[in-house]
N, C-alpha and C positions, 0 to 999 in steps of 0.2 A: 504494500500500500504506500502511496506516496503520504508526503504530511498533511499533505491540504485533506487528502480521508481519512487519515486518523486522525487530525481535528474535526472532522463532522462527523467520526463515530464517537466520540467523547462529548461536542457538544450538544449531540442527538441524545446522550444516554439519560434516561427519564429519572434516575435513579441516582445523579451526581450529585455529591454534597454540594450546597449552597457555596461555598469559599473557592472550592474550585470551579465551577459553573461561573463567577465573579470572575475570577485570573482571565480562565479561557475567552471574554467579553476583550477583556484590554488586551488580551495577544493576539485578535482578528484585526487590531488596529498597525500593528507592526510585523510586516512580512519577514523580516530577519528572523524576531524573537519566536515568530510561530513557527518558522522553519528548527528553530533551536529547539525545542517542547519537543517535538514528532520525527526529527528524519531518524531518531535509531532510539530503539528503547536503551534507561538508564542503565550500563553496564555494570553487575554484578562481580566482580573481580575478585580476586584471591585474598582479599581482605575484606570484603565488603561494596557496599556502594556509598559513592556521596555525589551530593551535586544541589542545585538550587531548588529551593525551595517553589512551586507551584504546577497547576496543571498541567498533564502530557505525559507523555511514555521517557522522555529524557528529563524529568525531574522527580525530586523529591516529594512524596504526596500519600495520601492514605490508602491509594491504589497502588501503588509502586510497595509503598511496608506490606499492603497486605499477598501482593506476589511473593516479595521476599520471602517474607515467611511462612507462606503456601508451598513453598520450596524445601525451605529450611524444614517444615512438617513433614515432606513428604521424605527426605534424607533420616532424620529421627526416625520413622514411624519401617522406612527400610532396615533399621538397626533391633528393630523388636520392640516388646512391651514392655523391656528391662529400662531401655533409653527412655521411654514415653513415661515412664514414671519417676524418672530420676530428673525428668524436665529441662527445665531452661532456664537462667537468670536474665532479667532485665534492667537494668539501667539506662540513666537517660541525664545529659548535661543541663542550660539554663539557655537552650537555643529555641529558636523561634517551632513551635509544636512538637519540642520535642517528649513532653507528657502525652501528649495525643499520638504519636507514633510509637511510643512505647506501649501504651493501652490497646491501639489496635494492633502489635503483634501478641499481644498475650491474649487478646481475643480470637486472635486467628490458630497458634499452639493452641487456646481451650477447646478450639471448633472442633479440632485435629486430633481429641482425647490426649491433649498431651499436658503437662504440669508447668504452671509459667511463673515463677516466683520475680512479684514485681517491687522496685523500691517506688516509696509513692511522692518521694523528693529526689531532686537533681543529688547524683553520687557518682564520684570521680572514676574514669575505666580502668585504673589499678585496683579497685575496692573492687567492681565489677568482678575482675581478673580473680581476683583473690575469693570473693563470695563464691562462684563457681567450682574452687575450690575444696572451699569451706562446707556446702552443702552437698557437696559431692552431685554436681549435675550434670548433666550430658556436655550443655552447651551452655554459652554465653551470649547477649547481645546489648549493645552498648547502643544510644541513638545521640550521635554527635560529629561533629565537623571539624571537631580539634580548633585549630584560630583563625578557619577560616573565618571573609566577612558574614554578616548576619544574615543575609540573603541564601546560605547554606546549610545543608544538614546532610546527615551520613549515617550508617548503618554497619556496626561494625559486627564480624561474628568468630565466639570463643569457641574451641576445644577443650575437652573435660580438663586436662592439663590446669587449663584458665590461661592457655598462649593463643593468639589467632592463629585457625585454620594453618594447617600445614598445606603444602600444594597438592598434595594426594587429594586428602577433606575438600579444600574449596572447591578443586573441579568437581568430584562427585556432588557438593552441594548445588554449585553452578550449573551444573546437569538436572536437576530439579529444579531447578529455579526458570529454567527455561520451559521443562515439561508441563510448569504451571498454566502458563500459555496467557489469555488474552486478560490483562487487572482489572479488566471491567466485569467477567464475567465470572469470576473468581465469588463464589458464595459462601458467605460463613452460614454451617448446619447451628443448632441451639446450642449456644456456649454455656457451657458447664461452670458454673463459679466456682466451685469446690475444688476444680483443678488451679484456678490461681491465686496465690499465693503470696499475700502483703508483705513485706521484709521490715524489721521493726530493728530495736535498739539494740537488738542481740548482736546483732551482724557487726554493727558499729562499734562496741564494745570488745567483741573477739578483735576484730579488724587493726584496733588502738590498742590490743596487746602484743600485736606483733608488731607492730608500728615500734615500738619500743626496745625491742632489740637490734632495732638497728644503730643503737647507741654503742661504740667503743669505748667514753669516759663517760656514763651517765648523772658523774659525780662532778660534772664542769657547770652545770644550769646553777649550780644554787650558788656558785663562788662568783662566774663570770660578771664583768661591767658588759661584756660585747652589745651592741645596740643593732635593734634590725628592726629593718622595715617590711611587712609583707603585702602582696597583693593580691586574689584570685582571676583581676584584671574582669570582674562583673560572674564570673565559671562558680565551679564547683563543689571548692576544694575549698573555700573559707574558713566553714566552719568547722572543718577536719582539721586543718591545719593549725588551728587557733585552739583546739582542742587539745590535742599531742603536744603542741609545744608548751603548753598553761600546765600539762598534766604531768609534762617531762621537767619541768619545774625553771624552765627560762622565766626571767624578769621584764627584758626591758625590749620588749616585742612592741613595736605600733605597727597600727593595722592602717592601711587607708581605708577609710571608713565609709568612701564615695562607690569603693568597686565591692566592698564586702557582700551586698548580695547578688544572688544569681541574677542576668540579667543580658536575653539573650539579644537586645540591642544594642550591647556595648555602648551605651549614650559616652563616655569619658575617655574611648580610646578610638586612635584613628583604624586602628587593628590592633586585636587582642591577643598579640603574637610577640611572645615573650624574647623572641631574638633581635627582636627590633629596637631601637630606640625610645621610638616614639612609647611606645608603651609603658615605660616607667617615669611620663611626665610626673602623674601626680607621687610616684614615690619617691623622685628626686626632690621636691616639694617639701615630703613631709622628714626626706633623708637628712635635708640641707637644717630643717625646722630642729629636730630631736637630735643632730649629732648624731646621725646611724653609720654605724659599719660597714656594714651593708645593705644592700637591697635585693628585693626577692620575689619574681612575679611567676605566677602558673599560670596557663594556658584553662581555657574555658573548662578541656576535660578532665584539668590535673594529671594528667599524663607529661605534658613537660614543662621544666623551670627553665627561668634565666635569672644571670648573677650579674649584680654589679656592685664595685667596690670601694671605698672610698679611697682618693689618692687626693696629691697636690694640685691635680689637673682638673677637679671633681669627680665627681661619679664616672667609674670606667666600666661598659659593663664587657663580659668577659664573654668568648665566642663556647659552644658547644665542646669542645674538644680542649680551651684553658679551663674550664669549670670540672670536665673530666679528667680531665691530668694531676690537676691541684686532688680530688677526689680518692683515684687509682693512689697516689703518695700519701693520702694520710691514713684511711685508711689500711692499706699494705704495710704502713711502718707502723702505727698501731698494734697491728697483728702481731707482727715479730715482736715487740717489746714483751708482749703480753703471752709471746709462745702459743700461740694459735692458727698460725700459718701452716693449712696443709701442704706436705709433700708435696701434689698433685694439682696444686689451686692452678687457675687460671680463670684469664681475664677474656673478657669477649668485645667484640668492635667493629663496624661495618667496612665495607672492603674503601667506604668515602669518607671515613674515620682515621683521623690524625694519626702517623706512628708515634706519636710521642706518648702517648699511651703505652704503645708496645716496649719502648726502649725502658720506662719507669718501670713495667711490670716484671722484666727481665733483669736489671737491677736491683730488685726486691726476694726475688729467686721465683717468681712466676710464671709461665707460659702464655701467650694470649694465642686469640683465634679469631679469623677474620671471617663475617659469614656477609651475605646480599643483604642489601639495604631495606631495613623494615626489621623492628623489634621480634617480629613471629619466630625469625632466624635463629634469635639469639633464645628465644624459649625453648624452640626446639632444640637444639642443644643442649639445654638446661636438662630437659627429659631426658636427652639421649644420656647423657653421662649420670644422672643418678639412677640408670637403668645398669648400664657399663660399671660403672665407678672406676672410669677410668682417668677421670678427674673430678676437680668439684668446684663448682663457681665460686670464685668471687665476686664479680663486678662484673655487668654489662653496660655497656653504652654507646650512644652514636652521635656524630658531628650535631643532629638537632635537637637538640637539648633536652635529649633523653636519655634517663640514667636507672640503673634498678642496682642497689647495694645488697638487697636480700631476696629469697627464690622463693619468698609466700604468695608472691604476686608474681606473675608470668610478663608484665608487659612494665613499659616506663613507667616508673611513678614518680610522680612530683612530691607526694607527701612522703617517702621515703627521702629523697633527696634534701627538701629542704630541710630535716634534722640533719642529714650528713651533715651538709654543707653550713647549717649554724654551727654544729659541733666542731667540726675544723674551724673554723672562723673564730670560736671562742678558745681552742686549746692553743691556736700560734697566736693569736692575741695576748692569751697569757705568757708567750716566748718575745711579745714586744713585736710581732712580724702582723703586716694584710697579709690575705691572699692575694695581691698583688706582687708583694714581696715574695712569694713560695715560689709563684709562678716566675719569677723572673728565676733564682734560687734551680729551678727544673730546668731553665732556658740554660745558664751559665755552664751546668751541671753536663745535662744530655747533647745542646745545641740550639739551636733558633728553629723550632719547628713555626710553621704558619701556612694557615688553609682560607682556601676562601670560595666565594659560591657567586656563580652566574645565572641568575631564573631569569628568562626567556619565553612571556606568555603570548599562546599562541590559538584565540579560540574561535569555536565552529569547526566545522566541517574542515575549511581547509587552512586551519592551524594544525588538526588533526593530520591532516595526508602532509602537512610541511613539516612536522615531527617525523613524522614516518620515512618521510623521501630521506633526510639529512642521516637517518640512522644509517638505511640501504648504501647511500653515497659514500660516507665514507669507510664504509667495508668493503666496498667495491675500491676504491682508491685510498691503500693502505697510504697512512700519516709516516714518513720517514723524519720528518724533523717538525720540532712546536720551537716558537719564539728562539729560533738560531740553537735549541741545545737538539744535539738527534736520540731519536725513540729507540729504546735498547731493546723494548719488548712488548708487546699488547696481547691482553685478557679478553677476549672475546666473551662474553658468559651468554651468549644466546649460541654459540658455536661450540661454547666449553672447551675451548684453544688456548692455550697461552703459546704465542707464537713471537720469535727471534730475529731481528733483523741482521743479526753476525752467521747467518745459514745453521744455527742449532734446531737438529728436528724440533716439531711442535709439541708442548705436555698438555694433557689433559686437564681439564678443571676439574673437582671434584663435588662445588658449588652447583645448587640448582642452577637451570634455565634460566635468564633474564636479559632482557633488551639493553645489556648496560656493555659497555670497551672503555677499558680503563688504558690508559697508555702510562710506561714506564721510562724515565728522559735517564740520558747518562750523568746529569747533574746532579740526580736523586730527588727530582724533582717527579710529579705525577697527577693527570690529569685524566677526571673521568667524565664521558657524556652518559646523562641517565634521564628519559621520560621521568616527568612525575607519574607514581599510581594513581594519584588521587585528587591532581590540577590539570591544567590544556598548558602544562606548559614543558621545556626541555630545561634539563640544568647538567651545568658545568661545573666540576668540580675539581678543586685544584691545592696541590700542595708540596711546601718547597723544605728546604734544610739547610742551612749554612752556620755559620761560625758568631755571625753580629746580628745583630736586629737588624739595623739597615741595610743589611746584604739581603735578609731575607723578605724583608717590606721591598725593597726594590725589585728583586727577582718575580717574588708574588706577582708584583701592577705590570710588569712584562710578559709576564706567563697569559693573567689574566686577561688583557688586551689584544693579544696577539691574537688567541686560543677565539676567544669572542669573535673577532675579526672576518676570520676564517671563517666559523660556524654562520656566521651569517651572510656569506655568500652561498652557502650551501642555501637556507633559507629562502634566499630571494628567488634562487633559480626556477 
C-alpha cells in the first residue's frame, strides 16, 4: 500500500481513539509529514522500537504498543504456560503517554492470558532491569526515549536475565511482531485483571538494598564536607536518587528543585541529555550558589549520568569515557587495598569506548573486553561468565555515559553510578585532589587519551538510503589513509573481517553482526562509522593517544575534520 492508503485506512477506521483521529487531521495538511507517518511501518529492532510520538504505522501510538506486544504475546505464549505465568515487568519514564503505553501493553499481555506486573509511577530502566530480576519474570518492558526530544517515545524489551534481548530473542520476537500483522485490526479478547499486577514499595525497598552495596567506603557520607548538586533533568530517577543518597547518609546534596519532578516536557532544558552542556544550566546555577563539587544530571530514564566538576575555569563537565576512567581507578584501587580483587575480574567496554579504560584496568591487574555498541552486549557477557566463571565482572561501561559498577541490574544505571561517583568525589577530596585532578593524575600516568563524536542527522526516507549508500561506498573503496596518518587495519563487523593493509591474511571477528568498520591509523589513533539504532542519523567516532594534551587536542580537530570531510562527500553523492 502506498501512504496516501494507509492514511485512509486509519482515517476511515471507525474505531480510532479521539487523539489520534486529531494528529491524522493536521498530517492531511503537510505532504512531507504524512508521507513520514505511513511509507514503512515503525521498525521493531533488536532492542526495541522508538520514534515520534503520533498517528501512523511509523510512529509511536497505542496501535503500534498494542502490535508490539501482540508480538511480544505471541513469542511468550510460544515458550509455554511456564513463561505466561512468570509474566512481564512494566515500566514506564515521565514522557509524553508514557503511562498510557504502559497500560495498554499490560492490557494487551492480560488479553494474551499472560501476567503483566505494572509500576503505577515513572521508575528508572535499571530498576526495571533489576525488578525482572527480582521477581523472576520472563521478560521486561520499559516505555521510554532515553533524552531524546519530547516529541519521542520508545519501547524497550528485557530478557529474564533483566539485559535487553540478545540477537537470537529479538529476531524470534521480531518474527512475531510482524506475524501480528495489520495495528488496527489487532483485538484485545476480555482482559483478565487478576493477571496484572501493581508493583508497590516492596520493589523499591529490595531495589535501595542493593543500591547500597555499591559502596566501597560507606563510612565516607557521614565524615565528608564534599558538596553536590543533583538533577533528574525533569526523568525519573529523583526521587531514587534522593533516597539512596539521604539513606547512605550524605549531607550536603542540593537538588535543583525546578527539574525534580517527572516531566515529560522538559519545560527547563533545551535537551535533557546529560552529555550536553546545555543541560546543566540550572545546576551550574545552583553549583556556583552552594559551592558544589560537583555536579550531577541523569537522563529522563536514569539509565545515564553526566559529570561535571568544579575547577579554576568553572564547571568542566567530563566526557563519557573521563567519568569512566576516573570510575574503572577508584574503584579497582579500592578493591586491592581492601583485598577483594578477583583473580579473574574484568572490565567490559564498547569497541567506541576509550582504551584508557583498558590500559587503567591492566594496570590494576584486570583484563577488559570489548563487545558492539549497546549495553545488551555487555549483559550478555555478564550471563555468559557467571555461567563459565571464567571470569567475573567488575565494571561495565560505554563512551555515552553509561556505567553499571554492580551485576543486580543488567543495563546502565544512573543510580548506581551516581553513588560511585559521589563516593570517589568524597574519598580524593578527603586526599585534597577533584576529579579533575585524578583525571589529569590517569593522563600523566597512562598518556593523553581523547575521543570524540561526529552525529550526522539524516531524516526520511532518503537520509535513510544516504546512510545506507555511505556505508556500501566505503566498503567498496577501502580507506588507505585518514587525515595524512595510513590505516594499518579495519574491522568490518557486518563482514566479521578484521583485514590488513601490510598483505597479513584476514582474522575473523568473533563479535556479532553489525553495520559498524572501525578503522585502525599507524598513529594509534582510530576511527569508527556507526548508524544510530535508535536516530536517522550516522556517527563518527574517533580517538587519539599521545604524550601532551595538546598533541592530543590537536591530532583529535584533525582527525575529526578531515574524517567529516570525506564522509560527507560520500553523503552528497
Amino acid at each position: 500500500m502506498s501512504f496516501k492508503q494507509l492514511f485512509e485506512q486509519w482515517n476511515s477506521f471507525s474505531e480510532l481513539e479521539s487523539i489520534w483521529k486529531e494528529n491524522l487531521q493536521l498530517l492531511a495538511k503537510d505532504e512531507k509529514q504524512l508521507e513520514d507517518a505511513f511509507h514503512r511501518n515503525l521498525e521493531f529492532g533488536t532492542g526495541g522500537m522508538r520514534g515520534e510520538i503520533g498517528a501512523g504505522t511509523n510512529r509511536m501510538n497505542t496501535y503500534t504498543i498494542r502490535k508490539a506486544t501482540s508480538g511480544l504475546a505471541g513469542y511468550i505464549q510460544a515458550a509455554g504456560a511456564g513463561a505466561m505465568n512468570r509474566g512481564v515487568v512494566i515500566a514506564y519514564d515521565s514522557r509524553r503517554f508514557s503511562p498510557e503505553f504502559a497500560r495498554e501493553a499490560a492490557n494487551t499481555l492480560a488479553s494474551n492470558g499472560i501476567k503483566a506486573y505494572l509500576y503505577c509511577e515513572p521508575r528508572t530502566t535499571p530498576q526495571l532491569s533489576y525488578s525482572v530480576r527480582k521477581l523472576h519474570a520472563f521478560m521486561g518492558i520499559v516505555i521510554t526515549a532515553s533524552h531524546n526530544p519530547p516529541e519521542y517515545n520508545g519501547y524497550k524489551v528485557y530478557g529474564e536475565d533483566g539485559a535487553q534481548l540478545n540477537l537470537s530473542d529479538a529476531d524470534a520476537v521480531i518474527h512475531y511482531v510482524i506475524k501480528a500483522g495489520n495495528a488496527l485490526q489487532i483485538k484485545q479478547s476480555a482482559i483478565d485483571e487478576k493477571l496484572i499486577i501493581f508493583l508497590d514499595e516492596e520493589i523499591d525497598k529490595a531495589y535501595m538494598k542493593e543500591l547500597k552495596t555499591v559502596q566501597e567506603n560507606p563510612t565516607l557520607a557521614a565524615t565528608t564536607e564534599l558538596k553536590v548538586v543533583f538533577t533528574p533533568l525533569h526523568g525519573a530517577s529523583g526521587h531514587t536518587v534522593s533516597r539512596i543518597l539521604s539513606e547512605c547518609g550524605y549531607r550536603h546534596i542540593h537538588y535543583v528543585s525546578e527539574q525534580m519532578e517527572p516531566n515529560g516536557e522538559f519545560p527547563t532544558v533545551k535537551s535533557p541529555n546529560p552529555e550536553e552542556q546545555s543541560a546543566f544550566e540550572y545546576a551550574i546555577q545552583y553549583g556556583e550558589k552552594s559551592d558544589a563539587d560537583i555536579l550531577v544530571a541523569a537522563d529522563p530514564d536514569g539509565d545515564r549520568v553526566g559529570l561535571a566538576v568544579k575547577s579554576e575555569a568553572g564547571y568542566k563537565l567530563l566526557s563519557g569515557n573521563q567519568t569512566g576512567a576516573i570510575l574503572i581507578e577508584y574503584l579497582l584501587t579500592q578493591r586491592k587495598e581492601k583485598g577483594t580483587m578477583p583473580a579473574k575480574g574484568r572490565v567490559f567496554k564498547t569497541i567506541v569506548t576509550s582504551d584508557l579504560g583498558r590500559v587503567i584496568a591492566e594496570y590494576h591487574g584486570a583484563s577488559t573486553e570489548d563487545v558492539l555498541t549497546g549495553f545488551k552486549f555487555i549483559g550478555e557477557k555478564i550471563k555468559q561468565y557467571e555461567e563459565t566463571k571464567e571470569f567475573e565482572f567488575l565494571f561495565g561501561y560505554e563512551e555515552s555515559y553509561g556505567y553499571l559498577v554492580k551485576s543486580f541490574a543488567r543495563d546502565k544505571d544512573a543510580i548506581q553510578s551516581v553513588l560511585a561517583i559521589v563516593e570517589a568525589a568524597a574519598y580524593y577530596k578527603g586526599q585534597g585532589l577533584t576529579l579533575v585532578d585524578v583525571l589529569h593524575t590517569l593522563y600523566e600516568r597512562h598518556g593523553y587519551y581523547l575521543e570524540g563524536l561526529v552525529s550526522v542527522t539524516k531524516k526520511g526516507v532518503s537520509g535513510s538510503n544516504a546512510i545506507n549508500s555511505l556505508l556500501e561506498q566505503i566498503r567498496m573503496n577501502q580507506l588507505t589513509e585518514i587525515a595524512g596518518a595510513a590505516v594499518q587495519s579495519q574491522e568490518d563487523y557486518l563482514t566479521s573481517l578484521r583485514t590488513f593493509t601490510d598483505g597479513r591474511e584476514a582474522e575473523p571477528l568473533l563479535l556479532p553482526k553489525s553495520n559498524v568498520i572501525k578503522y585502525f591509523l599507524a598513529d594509534g589513533s582510530w576511527v569508527c562509522v556507526r548508524p544510530s539504532g535508535t536516530e536517522p542519523k550516522i556517527k563518527y567516532y574517533f580517538g587519539v593517544t599521545s604524550e601532551s594534551e595538546i598533541e592530543s587536542i590537536e591530532k583529535l580537530e584533525v582527525l575529526k575534520h578531515a574524517f567529516t570531510d570525506e564522509m560527507n562527500r560520500y553523503l552528497k553523492e
